[in-house]
C-alpha positions as CSV (number, residue, x, y, z in Angstrom):
1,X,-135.8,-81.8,-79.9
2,X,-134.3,-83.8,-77.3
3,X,-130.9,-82.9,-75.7
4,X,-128.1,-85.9,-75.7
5,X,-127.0,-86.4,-72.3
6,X,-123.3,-88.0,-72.8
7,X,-122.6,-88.5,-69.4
8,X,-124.7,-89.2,-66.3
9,X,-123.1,-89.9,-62.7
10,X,-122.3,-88.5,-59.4
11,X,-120.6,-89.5,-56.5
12,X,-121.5,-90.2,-52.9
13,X,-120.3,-88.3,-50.3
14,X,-118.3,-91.4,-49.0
15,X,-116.5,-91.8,-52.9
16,X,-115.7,-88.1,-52.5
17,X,-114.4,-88.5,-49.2
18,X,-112.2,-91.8,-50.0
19,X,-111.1,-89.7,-53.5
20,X,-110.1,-86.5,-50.9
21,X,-108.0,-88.7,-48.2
22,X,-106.1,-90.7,-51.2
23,X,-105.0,-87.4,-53.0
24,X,-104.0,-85.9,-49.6
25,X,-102.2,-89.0,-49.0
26,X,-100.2,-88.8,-52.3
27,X,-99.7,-85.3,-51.9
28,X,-98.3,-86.0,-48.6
29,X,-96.0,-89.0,-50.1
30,X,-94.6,-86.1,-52.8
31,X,-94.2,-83.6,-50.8
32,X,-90.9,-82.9,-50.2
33,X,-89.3,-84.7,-52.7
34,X,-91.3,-83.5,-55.8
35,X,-91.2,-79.5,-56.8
36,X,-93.5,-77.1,-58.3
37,X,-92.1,-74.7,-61.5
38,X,-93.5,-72.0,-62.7
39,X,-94.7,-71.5,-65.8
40,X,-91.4,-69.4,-67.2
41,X,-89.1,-72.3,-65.3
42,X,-90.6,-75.0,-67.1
43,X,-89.7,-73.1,-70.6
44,X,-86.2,-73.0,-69.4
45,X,-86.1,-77.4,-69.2
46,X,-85.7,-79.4,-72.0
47,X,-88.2,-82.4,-71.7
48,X,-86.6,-86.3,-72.4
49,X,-88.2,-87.6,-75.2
50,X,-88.0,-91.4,-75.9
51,X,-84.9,-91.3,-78.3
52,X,-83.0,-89.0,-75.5
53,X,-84.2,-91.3,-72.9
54,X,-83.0,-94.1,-74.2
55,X,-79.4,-92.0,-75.1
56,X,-79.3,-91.3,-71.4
57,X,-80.0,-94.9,-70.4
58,X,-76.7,-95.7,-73.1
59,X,-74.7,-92.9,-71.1
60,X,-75.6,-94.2,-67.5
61,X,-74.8,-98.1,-68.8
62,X,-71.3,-96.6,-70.2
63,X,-70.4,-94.7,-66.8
64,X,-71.0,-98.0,-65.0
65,X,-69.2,-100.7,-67.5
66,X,-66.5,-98.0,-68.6
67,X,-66.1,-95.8,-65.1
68,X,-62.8,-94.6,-66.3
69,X,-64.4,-92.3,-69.2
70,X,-66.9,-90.6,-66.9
71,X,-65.2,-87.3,-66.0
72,X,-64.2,-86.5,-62.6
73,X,-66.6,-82.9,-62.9
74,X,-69.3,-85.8,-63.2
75,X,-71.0,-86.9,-59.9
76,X,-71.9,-91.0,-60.8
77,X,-73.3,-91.5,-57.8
78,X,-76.1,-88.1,-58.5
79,X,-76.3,-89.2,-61.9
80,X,-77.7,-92.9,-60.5
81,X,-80.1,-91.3,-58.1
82,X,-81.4,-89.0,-60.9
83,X,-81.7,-91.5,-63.1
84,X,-83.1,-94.5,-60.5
85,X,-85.8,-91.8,-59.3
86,X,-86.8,-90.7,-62.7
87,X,-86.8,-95.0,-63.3
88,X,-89.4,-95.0,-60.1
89,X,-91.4,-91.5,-61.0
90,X,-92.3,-92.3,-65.2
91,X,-94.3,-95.4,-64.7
92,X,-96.5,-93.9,-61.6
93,X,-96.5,-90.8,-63.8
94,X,-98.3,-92.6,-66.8
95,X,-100.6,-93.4,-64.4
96,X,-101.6,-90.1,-62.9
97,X,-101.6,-88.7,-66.5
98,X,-104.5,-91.6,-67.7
99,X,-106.5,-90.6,-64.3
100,X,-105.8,-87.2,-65.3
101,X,-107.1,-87.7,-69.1
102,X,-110.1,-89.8,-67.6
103,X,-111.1,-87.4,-65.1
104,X,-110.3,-84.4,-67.2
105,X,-112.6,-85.8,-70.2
106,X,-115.8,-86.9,-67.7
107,X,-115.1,-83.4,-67.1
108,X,-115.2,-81.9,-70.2
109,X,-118.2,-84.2,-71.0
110,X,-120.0,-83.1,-68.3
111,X,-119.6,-79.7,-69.0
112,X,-120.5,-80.0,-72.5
113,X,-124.2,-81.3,-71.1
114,X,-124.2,-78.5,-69.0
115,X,-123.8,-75.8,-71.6
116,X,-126.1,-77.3,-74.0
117,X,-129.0,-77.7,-71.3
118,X,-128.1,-74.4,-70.5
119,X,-128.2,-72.9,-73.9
120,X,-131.7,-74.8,-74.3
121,X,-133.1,-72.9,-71.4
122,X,-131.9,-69.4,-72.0
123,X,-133.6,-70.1,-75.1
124,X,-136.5,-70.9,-74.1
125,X,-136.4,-68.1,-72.0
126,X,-135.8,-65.9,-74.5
127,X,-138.6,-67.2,-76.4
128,X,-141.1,-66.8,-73.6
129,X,-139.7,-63.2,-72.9
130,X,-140.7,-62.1,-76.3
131,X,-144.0,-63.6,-75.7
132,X,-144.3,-61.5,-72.6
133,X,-144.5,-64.7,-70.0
134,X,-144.3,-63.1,-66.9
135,X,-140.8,-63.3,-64.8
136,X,-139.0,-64.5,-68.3
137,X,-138.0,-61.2,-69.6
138,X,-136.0,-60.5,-65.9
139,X,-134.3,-63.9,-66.4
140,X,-133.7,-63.5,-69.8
141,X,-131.8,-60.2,-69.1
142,X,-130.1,-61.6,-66.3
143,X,-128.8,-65.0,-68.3
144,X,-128.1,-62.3,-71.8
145,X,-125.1,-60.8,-70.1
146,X,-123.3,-64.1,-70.6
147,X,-123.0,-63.0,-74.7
148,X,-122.6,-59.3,-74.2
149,X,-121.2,-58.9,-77.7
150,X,-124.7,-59.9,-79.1
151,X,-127.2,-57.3,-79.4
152,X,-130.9,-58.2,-79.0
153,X,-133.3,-57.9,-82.2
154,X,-135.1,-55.0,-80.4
155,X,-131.6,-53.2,-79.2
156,X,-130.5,-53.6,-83.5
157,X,-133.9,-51.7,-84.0
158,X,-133.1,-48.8,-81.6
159,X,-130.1,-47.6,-83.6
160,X,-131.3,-47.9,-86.8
């Protein structure tokens, strides 16, 4: 039977190269101005969904046509760069997240033709070990600790 490949391509060194100096570029552009949370920080931020967003973009409008109902414990002019900058970041963000979704599923697909090849081979290793091919049974052993939970016919037979 032969394997599906769903994915074939590679990159030259000069692609990987130009891929390396743009992400140090935009890494260099964000740093600074864009943080880093950890994982228990994020849990602790609500995320704007498109119904709050567009509440928040009805609050801003109101501080700016009706100034005298924004509180004076409100800081309009924060409020404006906070909500300009998140204006500048979401678009650029939709963007990194469909390179991040491309990339991230090439990967995936590429890793799924890895395994399979992968589990073809140790199989066929395994087969040739049991027919006592020389150097198979070593590799066979070698690739088996990947399923440790999966005893080998022979090793069932030894504890019976």
């Amino acid at each position: 039977m032969a394997l599906e490949n769903l994915i074939s391509i590679s990159f030259t060194e000069e692609e990987l190269q130009q891929i390396d100096s743009h992400l140090t570029a935009l890494e260099g552009l964000l740093k600074g101005k864009c943080i880093t949370l950890t994982p228990e920080q994020r849990k602790e931020y609500g995320r704007l969904g498109d119904k709050t967003e567009n509440w928040v973009k009805k609050v801003v409008d109101y501080t700016t046509s009706q100034p005298e109902l924004t509180p004076a414990f409100i800081n309009k002019v924060e409020l404006d760069i906070d909500y300009d900058a998140r204006q500048d970041l979401m678009p650029r963000l939709n963007r990194l997240n469909a390179i991040n979704d491309m990339v991230d599923d090439t990967a995936l697909l590429i890793g799924f033709d890895l395994y399979q090849t992968s589990r073809s081979y140790y199989k066929n290793v395994k087969l040739l070990a049991d027919q006592n091919v020389s150097g198979a049974k070593s590799v066979f052993d070698n690739l088996s600790a990947q399923f440790p939970g999966r005893p080998t016919k022979k090793e069932s037979e030894k504890t019976a």
